[in-house]
gemmi code that builds the backbone of each chain (N, CA, C; Angstrom):
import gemmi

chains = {
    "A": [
        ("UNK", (104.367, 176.107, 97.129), (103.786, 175.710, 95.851), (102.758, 176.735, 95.396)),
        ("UNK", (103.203, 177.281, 94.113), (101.856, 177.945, 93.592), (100.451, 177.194, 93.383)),
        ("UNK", (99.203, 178.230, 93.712), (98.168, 177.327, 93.159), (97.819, 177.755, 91.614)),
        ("UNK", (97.176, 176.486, 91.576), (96.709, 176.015, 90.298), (95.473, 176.111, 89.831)),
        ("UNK", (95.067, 177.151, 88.865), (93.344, 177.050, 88.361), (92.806, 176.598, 87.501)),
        ("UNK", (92.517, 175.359, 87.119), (92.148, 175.148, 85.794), (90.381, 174.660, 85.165)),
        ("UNK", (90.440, 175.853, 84.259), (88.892, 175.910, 83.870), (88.694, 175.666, 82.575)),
        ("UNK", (87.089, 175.469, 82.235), (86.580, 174.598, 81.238), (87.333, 173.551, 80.301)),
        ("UNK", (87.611, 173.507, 79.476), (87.874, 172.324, 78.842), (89.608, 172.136, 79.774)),
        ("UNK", (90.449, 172.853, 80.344), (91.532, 172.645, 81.030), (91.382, 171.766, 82.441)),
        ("UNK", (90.209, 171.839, 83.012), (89.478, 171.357, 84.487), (89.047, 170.195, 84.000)),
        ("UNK", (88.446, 169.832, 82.936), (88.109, 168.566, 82.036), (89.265, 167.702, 82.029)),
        ("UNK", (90.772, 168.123, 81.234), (91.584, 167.606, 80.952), (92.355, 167.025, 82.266)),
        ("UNK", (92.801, 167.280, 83.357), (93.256, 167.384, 83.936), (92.929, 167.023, 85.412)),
        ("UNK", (91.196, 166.706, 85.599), (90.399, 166.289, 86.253), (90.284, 166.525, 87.060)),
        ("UNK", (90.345, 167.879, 87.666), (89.994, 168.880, 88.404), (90.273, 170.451, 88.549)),
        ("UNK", (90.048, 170.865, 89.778), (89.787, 172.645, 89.207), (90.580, 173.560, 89.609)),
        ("UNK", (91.381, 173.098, 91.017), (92.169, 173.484, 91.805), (93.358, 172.545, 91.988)),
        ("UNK", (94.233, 172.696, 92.298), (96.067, 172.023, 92.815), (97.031, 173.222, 92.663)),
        ("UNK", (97.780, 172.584, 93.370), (99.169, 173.340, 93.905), (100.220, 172.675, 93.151)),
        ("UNK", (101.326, 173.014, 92.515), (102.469, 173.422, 91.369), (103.679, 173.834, 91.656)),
        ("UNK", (104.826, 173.071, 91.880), (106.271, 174.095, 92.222), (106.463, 174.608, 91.272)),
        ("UNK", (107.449, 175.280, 91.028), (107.922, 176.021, 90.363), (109.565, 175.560, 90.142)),
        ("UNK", (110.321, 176.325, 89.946), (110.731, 177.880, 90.161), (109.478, 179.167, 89.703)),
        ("UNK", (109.634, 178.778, 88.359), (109.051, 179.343, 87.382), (107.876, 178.751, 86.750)),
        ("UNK", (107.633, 179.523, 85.806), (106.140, 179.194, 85.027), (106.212, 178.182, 84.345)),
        ("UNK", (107.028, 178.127, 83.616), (107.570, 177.405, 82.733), (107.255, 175.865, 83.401)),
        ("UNK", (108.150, 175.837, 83.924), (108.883, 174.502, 84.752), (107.486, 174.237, 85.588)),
        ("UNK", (106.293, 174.929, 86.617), (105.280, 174.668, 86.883), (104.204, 173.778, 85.805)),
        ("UNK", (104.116, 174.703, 84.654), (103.343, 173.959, 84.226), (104.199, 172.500, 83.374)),
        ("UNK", (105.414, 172.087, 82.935), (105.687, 170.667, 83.079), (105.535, 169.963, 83.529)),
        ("UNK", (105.654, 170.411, 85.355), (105.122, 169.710, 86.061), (103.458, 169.091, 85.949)),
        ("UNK", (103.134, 170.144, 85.449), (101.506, 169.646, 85.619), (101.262, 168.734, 84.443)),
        ("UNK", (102.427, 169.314, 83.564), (101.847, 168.367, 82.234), (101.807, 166.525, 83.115)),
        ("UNK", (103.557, 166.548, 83.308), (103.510, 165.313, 83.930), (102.696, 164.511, 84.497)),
        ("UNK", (101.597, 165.612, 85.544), (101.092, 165.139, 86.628), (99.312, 164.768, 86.072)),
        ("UNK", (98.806, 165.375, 84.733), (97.558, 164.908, 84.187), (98.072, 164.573, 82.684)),
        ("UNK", (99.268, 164.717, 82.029), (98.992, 163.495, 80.860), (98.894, 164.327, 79.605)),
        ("UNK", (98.562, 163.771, 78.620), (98.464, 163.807, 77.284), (97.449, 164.908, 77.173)),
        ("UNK", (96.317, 164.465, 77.284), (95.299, 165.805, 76.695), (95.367, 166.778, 77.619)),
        ("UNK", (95.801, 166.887, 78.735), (96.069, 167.672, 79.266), (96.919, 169.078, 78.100)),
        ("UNK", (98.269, 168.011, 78.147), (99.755, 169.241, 77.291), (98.824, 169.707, 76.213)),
        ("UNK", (97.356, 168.739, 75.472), (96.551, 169.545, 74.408), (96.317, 170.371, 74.349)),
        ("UNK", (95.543, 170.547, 75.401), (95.002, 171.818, 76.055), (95.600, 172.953, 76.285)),
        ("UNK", (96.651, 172.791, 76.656), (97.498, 173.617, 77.419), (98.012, 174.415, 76.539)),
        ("UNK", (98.434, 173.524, 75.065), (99.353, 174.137, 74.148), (98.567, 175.690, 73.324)),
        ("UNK", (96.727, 175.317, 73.576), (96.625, 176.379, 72.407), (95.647, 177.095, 73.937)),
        ("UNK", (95.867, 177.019, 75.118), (95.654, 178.011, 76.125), (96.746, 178.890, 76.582)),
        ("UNK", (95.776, 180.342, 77.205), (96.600, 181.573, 77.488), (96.968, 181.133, 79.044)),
        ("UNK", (97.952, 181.501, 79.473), (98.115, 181.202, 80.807), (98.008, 182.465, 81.483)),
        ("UNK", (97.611, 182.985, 83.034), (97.623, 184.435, 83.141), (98.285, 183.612, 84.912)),
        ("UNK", (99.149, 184.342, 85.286), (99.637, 184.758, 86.503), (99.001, 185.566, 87.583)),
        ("UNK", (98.341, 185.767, 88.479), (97.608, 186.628, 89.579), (96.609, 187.231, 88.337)),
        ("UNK", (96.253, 187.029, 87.840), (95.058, 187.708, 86.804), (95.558, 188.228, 85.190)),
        ("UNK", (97.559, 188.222, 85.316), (97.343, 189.007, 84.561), (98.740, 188.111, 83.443)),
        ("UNK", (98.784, 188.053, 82.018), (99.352, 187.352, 81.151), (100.826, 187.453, 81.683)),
        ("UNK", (101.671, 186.415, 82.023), (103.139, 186.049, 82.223), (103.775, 185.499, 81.501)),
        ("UNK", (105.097, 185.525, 81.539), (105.911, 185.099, 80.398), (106.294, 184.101, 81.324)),
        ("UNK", (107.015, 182.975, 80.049), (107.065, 181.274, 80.317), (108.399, 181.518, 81.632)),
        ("UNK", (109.222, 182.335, 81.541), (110.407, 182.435, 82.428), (110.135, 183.427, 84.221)),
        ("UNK", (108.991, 183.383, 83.704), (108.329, 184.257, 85.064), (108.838, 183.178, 86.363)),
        ("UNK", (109.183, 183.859, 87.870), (108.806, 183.272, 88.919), (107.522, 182.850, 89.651)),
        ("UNK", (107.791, 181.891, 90.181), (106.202, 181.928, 90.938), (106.413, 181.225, 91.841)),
        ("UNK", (105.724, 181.620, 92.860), (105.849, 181.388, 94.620), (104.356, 180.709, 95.249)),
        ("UNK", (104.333, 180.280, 95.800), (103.477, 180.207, 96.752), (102.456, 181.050, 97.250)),
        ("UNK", (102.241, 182.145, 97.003), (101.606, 183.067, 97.065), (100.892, 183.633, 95.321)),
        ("UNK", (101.241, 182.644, 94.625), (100.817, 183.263, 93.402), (99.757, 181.925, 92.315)),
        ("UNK", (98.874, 182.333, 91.664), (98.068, 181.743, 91.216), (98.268, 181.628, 89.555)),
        ("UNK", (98.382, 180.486, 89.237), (98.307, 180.339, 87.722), (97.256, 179.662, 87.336)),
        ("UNK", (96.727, 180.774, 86.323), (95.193, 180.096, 85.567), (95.580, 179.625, 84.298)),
        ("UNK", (94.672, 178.647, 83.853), (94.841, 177.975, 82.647), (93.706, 178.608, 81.695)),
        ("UNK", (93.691, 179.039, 80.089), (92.825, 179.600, 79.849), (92.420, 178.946, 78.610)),
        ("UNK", (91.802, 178.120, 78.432), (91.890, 177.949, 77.282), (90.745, 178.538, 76.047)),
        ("UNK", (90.635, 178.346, 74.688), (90.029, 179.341, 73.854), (88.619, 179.624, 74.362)),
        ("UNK", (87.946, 180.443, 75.047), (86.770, 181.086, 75.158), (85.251, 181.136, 74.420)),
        ("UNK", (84.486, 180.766, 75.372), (83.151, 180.711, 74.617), (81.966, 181.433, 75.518)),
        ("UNK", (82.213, 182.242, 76.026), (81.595, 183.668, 76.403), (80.010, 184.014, 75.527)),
        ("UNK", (79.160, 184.368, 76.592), (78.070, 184.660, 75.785), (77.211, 184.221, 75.211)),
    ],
    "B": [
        ("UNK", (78.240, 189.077, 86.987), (78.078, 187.893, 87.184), (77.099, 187.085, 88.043)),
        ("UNK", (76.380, 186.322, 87.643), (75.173, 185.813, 88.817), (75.225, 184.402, 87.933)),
        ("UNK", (74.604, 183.602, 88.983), (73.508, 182.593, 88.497), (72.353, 182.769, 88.622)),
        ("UNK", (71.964, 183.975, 89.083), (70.412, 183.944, 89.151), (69.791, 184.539, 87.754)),
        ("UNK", (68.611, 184.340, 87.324), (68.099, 184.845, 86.464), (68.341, 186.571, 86.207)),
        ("UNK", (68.944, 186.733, 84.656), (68.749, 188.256, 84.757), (67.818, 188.985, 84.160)),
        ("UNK", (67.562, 190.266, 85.190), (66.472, 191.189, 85.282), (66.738, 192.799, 84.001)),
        ("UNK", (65.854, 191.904, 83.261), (66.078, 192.892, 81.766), (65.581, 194.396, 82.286)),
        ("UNK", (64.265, 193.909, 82.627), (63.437, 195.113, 82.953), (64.100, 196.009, 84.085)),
        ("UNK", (64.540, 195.460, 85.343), (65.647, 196.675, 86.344), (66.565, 197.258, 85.775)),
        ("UNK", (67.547, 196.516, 84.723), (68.420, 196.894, 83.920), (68.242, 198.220, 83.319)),
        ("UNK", (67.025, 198.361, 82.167), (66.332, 198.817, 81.513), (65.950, 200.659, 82.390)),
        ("UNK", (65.274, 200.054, 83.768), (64.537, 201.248, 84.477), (66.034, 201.836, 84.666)),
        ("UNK", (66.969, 201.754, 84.992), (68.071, 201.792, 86.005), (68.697, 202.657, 84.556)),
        ("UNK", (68.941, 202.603, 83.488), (70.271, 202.700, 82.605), (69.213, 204.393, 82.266)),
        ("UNK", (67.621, 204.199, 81.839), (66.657, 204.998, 81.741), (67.079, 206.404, 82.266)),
        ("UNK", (67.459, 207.332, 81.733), (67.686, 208.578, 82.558), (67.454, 209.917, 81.385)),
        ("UNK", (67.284, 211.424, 82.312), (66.232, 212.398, 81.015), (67.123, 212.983, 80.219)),
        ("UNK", (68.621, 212.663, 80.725), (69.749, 213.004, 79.170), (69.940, 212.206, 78.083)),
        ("UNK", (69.354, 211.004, 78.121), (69.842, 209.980, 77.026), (68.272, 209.278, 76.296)),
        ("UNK", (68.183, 209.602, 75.372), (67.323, 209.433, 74.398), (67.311, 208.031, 73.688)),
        ("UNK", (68.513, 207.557, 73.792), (68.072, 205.744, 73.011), (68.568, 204.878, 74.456)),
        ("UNK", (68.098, 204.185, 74.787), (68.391, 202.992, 75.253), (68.521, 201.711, 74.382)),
        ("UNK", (69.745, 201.071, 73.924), (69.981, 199.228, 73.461), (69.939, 198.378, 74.534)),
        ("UNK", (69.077, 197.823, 74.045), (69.409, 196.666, 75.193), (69.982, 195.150, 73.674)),
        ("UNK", (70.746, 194.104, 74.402), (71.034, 192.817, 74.220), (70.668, 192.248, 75.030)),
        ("UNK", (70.143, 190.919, 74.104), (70.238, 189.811, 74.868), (70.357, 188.642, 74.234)),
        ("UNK", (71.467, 187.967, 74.906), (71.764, 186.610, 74.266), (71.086, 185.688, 75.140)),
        ("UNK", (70.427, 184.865, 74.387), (69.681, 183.954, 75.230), (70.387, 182.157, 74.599)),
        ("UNK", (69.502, 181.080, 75.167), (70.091, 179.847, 74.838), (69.096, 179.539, 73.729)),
        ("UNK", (69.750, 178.765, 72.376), (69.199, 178.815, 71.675), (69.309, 176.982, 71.477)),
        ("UNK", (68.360, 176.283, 70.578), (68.110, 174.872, 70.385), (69.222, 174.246, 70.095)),
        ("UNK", (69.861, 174.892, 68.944), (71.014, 174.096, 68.501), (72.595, 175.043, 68.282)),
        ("UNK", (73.339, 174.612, 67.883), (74.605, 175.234, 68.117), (75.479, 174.646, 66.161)),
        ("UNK", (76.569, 174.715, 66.309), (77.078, 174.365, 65.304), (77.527, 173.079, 64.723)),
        ("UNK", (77.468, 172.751, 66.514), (78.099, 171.171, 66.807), (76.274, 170.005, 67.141)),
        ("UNK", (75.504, 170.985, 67.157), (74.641, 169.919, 68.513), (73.191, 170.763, 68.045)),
        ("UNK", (72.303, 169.871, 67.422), (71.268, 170.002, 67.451), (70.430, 169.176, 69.036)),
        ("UNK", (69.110, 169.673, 69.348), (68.577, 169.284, 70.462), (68.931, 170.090, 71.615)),
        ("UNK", (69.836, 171.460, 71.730), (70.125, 171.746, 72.855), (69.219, 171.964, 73.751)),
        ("UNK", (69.344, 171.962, 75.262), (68.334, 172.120, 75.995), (68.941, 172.915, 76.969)),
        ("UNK", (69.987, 173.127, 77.176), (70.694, 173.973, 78.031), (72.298, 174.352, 77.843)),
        ("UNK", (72.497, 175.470, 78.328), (74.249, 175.783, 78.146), (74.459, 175.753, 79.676)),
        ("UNK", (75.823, 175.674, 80.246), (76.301, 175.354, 81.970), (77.459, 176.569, 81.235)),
        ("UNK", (77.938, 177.484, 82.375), (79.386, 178.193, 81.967), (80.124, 178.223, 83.164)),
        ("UNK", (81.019, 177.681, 82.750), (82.374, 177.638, 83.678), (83.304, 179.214, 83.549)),
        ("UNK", (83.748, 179.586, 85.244), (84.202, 180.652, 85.073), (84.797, 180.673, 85.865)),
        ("UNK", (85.775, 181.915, 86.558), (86.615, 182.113, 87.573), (85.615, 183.633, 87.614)),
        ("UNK", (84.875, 183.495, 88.392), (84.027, 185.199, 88.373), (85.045, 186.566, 88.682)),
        ("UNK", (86.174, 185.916, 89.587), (87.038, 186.808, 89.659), (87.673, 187.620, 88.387)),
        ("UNK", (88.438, 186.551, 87.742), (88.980, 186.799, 86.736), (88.079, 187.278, 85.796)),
        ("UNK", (86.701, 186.700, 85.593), (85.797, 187.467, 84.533), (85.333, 188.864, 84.823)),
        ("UNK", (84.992, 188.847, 86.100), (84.590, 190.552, 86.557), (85.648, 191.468, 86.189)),
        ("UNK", (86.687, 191.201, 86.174), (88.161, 191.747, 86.072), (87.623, 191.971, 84.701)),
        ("UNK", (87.524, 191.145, 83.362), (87.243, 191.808, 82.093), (86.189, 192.550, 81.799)),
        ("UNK", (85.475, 192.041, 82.208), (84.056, 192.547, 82.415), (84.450, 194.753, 82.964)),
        ("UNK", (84.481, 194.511, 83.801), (84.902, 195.824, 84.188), (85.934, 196.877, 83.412)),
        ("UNK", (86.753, 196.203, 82.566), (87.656, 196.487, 81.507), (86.829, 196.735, 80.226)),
        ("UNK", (86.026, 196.095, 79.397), (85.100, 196.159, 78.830), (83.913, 197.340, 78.887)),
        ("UNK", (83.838, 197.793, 80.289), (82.676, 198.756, 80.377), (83.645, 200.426, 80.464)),
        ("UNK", (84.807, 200.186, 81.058), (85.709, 200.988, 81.238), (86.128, 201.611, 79.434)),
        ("UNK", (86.513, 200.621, 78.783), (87.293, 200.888, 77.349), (85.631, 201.561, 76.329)),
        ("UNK", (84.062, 200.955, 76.947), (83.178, 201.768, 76.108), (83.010, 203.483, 76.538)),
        ("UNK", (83.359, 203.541, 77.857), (83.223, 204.925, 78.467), (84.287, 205.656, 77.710)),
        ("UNK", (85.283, 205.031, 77.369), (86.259, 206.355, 76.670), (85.911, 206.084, 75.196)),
        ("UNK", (85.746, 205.208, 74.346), (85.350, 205.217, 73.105), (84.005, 206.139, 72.923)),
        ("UNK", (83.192, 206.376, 73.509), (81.755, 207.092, 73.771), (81.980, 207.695, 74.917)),
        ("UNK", (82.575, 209.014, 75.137), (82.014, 209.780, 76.503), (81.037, 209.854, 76.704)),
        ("UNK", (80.376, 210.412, 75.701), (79.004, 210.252, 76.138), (78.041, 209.572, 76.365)),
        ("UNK", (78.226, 208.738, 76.824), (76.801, 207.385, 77.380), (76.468, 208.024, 78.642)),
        ("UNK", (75.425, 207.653, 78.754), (74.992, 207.958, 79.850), (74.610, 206.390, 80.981)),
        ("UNK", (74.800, 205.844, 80.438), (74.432, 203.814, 81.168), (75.455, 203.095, 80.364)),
        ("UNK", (75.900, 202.096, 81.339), (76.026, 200.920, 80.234), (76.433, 199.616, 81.709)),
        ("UNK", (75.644, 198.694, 81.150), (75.856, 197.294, 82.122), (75.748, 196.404, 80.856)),
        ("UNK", (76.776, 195.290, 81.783), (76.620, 193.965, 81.071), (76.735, 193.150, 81.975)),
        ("UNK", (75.559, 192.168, 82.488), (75.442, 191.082, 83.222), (75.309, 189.682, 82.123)),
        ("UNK", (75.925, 188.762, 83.069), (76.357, 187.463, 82.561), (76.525, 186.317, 84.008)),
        ("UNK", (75.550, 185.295, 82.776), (74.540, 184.134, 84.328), (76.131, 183.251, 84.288)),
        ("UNK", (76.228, 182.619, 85.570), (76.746, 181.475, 85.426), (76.250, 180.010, 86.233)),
        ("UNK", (76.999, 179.031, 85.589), (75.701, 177.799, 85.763), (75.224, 177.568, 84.703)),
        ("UNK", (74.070, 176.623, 85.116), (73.136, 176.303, 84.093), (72.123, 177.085, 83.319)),
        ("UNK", (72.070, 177.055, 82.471), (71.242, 178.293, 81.877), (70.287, 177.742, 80.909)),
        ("UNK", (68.562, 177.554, 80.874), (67.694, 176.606, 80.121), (67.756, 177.308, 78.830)),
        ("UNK", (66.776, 176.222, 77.952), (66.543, 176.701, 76.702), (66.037, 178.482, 76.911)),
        ("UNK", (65.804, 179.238, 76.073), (65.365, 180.498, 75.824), (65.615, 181.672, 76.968)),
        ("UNK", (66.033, 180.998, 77.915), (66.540, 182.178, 78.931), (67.945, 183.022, 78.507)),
        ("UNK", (67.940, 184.218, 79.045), (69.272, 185.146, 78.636), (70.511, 184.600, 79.601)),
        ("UNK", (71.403, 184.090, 79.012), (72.764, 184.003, 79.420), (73.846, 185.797, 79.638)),
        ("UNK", (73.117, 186.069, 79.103), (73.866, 187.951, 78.757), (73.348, 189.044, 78.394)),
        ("UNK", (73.353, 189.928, 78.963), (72.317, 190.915, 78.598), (73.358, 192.411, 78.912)),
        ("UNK", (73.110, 192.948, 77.968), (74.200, 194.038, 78.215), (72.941, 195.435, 77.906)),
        ("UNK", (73.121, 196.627, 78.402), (72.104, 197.862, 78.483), (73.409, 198.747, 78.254)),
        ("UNK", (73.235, 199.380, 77.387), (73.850, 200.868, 76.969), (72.375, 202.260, 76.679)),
        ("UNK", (72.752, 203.337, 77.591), (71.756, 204.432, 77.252), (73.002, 205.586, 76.751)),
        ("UNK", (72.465, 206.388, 75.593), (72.897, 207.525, 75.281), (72.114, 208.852, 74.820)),
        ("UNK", (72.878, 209.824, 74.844), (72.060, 210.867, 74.117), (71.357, 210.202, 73.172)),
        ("UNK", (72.222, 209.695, 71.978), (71.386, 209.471, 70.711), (71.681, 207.760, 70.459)),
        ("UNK", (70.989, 207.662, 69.184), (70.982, 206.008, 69.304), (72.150, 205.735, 68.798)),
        ("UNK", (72.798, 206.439, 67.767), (74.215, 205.675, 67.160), (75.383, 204.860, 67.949)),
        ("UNK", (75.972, 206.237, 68.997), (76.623, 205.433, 70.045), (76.194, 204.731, 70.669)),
        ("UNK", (74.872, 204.728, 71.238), (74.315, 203.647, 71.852), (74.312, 202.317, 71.554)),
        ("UNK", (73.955, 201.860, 69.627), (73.871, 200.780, 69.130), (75.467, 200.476, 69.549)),
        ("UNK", (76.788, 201.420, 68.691), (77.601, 200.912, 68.593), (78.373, 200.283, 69.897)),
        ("UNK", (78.373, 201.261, 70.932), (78.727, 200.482, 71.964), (78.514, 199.456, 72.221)),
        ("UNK", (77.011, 199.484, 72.997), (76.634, 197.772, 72.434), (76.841, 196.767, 71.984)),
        ("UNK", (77.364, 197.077, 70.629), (77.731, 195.885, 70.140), (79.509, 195.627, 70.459)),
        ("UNK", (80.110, 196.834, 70.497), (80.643, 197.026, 70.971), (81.153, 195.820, 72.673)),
        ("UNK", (80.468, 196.101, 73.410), (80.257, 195.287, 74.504), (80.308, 193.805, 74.656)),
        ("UNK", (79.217, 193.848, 73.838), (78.714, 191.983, 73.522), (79.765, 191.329, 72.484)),
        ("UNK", (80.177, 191.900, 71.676), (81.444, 191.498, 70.663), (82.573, 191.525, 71.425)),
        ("UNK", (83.260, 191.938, 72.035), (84.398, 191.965, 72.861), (84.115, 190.970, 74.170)),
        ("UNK", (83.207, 190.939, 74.568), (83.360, 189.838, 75.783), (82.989, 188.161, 75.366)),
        ("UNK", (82.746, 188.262, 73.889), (82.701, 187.272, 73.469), (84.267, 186.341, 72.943)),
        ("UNK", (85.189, 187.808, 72.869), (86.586, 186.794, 72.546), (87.541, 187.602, 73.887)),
        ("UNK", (86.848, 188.355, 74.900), (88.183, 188.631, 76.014), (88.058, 188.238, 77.481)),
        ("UNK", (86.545, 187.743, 77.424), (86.330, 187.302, 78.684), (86.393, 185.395, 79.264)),
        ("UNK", (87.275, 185.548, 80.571), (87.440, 183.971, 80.109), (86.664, 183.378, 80.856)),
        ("UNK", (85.563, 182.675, 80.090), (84.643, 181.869, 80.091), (83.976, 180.868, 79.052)),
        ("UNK", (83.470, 179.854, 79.704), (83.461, 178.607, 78.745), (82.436, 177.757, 78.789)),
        ("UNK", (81.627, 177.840, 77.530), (79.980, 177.436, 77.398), (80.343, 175.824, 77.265)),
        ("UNK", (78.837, 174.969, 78.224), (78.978, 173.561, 77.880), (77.692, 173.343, 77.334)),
        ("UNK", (77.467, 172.828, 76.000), (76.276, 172.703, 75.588), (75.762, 171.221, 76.148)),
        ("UNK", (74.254, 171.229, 76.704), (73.254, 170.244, 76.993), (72.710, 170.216, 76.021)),
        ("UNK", (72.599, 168.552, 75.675), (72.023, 167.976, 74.402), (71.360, 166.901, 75.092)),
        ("UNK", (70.221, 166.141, 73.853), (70.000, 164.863, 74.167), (70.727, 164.148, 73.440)),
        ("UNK", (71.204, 163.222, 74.785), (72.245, 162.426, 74.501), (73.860, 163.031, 75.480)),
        ("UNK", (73.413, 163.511, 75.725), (75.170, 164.228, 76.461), (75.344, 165.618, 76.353)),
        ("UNK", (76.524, 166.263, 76.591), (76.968, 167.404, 76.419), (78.242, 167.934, 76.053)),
        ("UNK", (79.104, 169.126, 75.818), (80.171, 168.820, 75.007), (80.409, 170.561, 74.747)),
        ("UNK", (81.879, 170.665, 75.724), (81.977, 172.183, 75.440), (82.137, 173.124, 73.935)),
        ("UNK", (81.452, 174.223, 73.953), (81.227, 174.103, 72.459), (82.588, 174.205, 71.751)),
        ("UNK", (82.059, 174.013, 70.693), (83.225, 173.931, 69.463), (83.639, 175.370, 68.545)),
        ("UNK", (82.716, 176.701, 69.081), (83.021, 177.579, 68.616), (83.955, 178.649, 69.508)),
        ("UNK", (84.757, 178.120, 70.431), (85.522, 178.708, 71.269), (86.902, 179.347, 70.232)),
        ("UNK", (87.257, 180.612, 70.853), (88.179, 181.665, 70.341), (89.120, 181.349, 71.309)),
        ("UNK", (90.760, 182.059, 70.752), (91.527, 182.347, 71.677), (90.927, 183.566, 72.248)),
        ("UNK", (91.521, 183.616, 74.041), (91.196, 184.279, 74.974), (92.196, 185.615, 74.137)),
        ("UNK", (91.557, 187.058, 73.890), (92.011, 188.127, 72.929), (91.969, 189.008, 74.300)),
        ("UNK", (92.279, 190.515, 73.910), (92.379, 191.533, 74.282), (91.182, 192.412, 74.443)),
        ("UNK", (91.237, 193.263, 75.717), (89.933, 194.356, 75.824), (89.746, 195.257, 74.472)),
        ("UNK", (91.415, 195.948, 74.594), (91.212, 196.926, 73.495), (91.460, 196.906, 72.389)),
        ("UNK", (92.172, 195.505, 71.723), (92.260, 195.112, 70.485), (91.356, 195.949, 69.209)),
        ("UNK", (89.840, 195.692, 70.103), (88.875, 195.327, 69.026), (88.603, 196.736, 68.445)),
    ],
}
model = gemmi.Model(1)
for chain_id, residues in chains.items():
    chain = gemmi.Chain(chain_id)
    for i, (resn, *xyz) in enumerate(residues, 1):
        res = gemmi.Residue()
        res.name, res.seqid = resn, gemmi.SeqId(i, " ")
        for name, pos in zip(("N", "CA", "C"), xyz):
            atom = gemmi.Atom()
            atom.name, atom.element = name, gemmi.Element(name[0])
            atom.pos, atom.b_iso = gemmi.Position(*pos), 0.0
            res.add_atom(atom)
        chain.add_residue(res)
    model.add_chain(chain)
structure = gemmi.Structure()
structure.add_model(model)
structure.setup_entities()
């Protein structure tokens, strides 16, 4: 299972900060998660960037067990 | 990245050197009210320091080639709780002259405001409530 990072208003939604996610893919990971926290969760999700090991992935990407998906949602820096 | 209080003045001595003639400093500090929330008394920021140092370092990287010539440039950023009037961000650019200096600068503080991912929670009386002026997470070199 990939892990799972989810911060500020995404860690809110979803009600916590860390979990683990099958896959295959990105895609299909985060459904799962929708499933697994709900409605404001998919809110969130819809107008957040997702990044793979640090760095932006596409929805058809693989992901393993060894790989980390962050949730990003819009930024308030500074 | 820290939670500890940041040190304007080390910043300052440190960026200080006998080729560069302007030093900018920024600083964003916490201010009373916001757009959403009068009464503030504090901001909290949620982060992955990993992932932010990662922009952060991208950010100081993309001012070095826009300005070869600087001679300094840092940008520290608290995380945690952060009180009324204290600096949440403080960024130091030194150059030969002041132009690049300003522009970088702003330069700096404008870009990590829409590429770095991190996320202010404003303290109010009465509750708190992540702010409402959040951007999509953008690009280093967009800007």
């Amino acid at each position: 299972m990939a892990r799972l990072l989810l911060l500020g208003p995404a860690r809110d939604a979803a009600g916590l900060r860390h979990d683990e996610v099958d896959g295959p893919t990105l895609d299909v990971a985060l459904a799962r998660a929708v499933e697994r926290y709900g409605e404001e969760f998919a809110r969130v999700l819809a107008i957040s960037h997702v990044w793979v090991n640090g760095e932006a992935a596409r929805a058809d990407a693989p992901v393993t067990e060894t790989d980390e998906i962050a949730v990003l949602p819009p930024v308030s820096g500074g | 990245m820290s939670p500890a209080t940041l040190a304007l003045d080390e910043l300052l001595t440190w960026a200080t050197r006998p080729d560069c003639g302007a030093v900018v400093t920024f600083s964003g500090v916490v201010r009373d009210s916001s757009s959403a929330h009068g009464n503030v008394h504090a901001l909290e920021y949620d982060t992955s320091e990993e992932l932010a140092e990662q922009r952060l370092h991208l950010i100081v990287d993309e001012a070095w080639r826009r300005w070869p010539d600087l001679g300094a440039v840092a940008v520290h950023h608290r995380t945690g709780l952060v009180a009324l009037s204290e600096a949440t961000v403080v960024v130091v650019v030194a150059s030969p002259h002041r132009d690049e200096a300003f522009a970088a600068a702003k330069y700096c503080i404008d870009t990590l405001k829409v590429s770095v991912p991190m996320w202010k929670r404003e303290h109010f009386l009465g509750g708190s409530a992540w702010s409402s002026e959040a951007v999509p997470l953008g690009d280093v070199v967009e800007r």
